[in-house]
C-alpha positions as CSV (number, residue, x, y, z in Angstrom):
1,X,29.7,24.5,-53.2
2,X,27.9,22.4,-50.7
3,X,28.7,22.2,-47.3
4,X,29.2,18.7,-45.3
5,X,27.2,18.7,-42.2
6,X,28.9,17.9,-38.8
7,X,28.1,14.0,-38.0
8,X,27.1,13.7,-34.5
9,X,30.3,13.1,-33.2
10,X,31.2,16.6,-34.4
11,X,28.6,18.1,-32.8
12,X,29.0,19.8,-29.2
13,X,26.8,18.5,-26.2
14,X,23.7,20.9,-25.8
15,X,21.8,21.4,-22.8
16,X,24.7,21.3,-20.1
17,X,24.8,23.8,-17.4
18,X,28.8,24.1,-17.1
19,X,29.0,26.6,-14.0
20,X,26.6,27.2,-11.0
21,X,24.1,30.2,-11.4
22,X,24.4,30.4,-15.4
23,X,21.1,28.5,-15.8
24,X,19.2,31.7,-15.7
25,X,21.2,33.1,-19.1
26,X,20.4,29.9,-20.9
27,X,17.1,30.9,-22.5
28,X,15.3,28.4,-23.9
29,X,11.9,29.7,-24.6
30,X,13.2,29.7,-28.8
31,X,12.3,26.2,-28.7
32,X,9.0,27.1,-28.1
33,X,6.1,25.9,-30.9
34,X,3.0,26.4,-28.6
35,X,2.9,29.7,-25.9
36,X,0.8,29.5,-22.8
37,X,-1.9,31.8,-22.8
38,X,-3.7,32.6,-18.6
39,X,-6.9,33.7,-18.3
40,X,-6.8,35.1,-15.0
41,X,-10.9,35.9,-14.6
42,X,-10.9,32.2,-14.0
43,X,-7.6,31.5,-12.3
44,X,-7.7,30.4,-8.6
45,X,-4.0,30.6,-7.8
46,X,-4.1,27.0,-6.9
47,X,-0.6,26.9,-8.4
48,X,-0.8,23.5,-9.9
49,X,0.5,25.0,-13.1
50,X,4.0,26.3,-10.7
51,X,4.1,23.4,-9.2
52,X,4.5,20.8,-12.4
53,X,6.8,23.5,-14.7
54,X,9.8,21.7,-15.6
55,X,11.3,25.0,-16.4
56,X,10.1,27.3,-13.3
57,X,8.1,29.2,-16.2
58,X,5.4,30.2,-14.0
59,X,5.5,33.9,-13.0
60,X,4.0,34.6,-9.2
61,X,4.5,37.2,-7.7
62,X,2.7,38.1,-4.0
63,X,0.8,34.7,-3.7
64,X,-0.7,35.3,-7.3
65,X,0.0,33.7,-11.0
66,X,1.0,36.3,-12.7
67,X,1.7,34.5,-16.1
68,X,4.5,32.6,-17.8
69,X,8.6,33.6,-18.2
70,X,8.6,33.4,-21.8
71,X,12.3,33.5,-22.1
72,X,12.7,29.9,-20.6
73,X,9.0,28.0,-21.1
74,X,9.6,25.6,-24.0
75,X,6.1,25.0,-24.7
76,X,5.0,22.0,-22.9
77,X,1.8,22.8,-22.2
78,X,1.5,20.4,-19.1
79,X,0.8,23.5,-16.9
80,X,-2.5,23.4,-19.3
81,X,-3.2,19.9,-18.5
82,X,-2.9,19.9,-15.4
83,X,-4.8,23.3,-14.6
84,X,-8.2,22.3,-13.2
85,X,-10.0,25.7,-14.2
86,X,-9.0,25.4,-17.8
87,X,-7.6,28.6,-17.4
88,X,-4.5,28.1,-19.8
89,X,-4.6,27.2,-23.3
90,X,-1.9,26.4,-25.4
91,X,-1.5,28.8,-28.3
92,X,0.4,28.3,-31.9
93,X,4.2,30.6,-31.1
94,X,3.6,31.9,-34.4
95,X,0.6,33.7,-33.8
96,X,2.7,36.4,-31.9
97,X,5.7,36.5,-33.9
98,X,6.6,40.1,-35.0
């Protein structure tokens, strides 16, 4: 037997951070269709790509990119556009899927 899907007034309200400090268990790098991939022999550390995250993806640590937090970037690839080296290109997710 077929199930009936929820109509959208059945359906709970995603994407709400209920209580302070619980952001950082709500991983949402699943979402993710593209991955960012750094080539760091041309990175600069201008930190453009930090800077414009929406998610706080970007991993530096001691004044240097480091690379991405895969468990919360969702794929946007704006730190690739906005990168002036070129140094991040956006990759297909399921290239690296196990």
């Amino acid at each position: 037997m077929k199930s009936k899907l929820k109509g959208y007034k059945e359906i709970p309200i995603g994407g709400l951070i209920l209580d302070a400090g619980n952001a950082k268990t709500y991983k949402t790098g699943g979402w993710r269709s593209k991955r960012p991939i750094l080539d760091k022999s041309n990175c600069i550390n201008c930190y453009f790509c930090w800077f414009y995250c929406p998610d706080n993806s970007v991993d530096v640590k001691d004044k240097d990119v480091k690379g991405f937090k895969l468990d919360y970037c969702k794929g946007c690839g704006i730190c690739a556009v906005v990168c002036p080296k070129k140094c991040i290109k956006m990759e297909d997710e399921d290239k690296f899927e196990e």
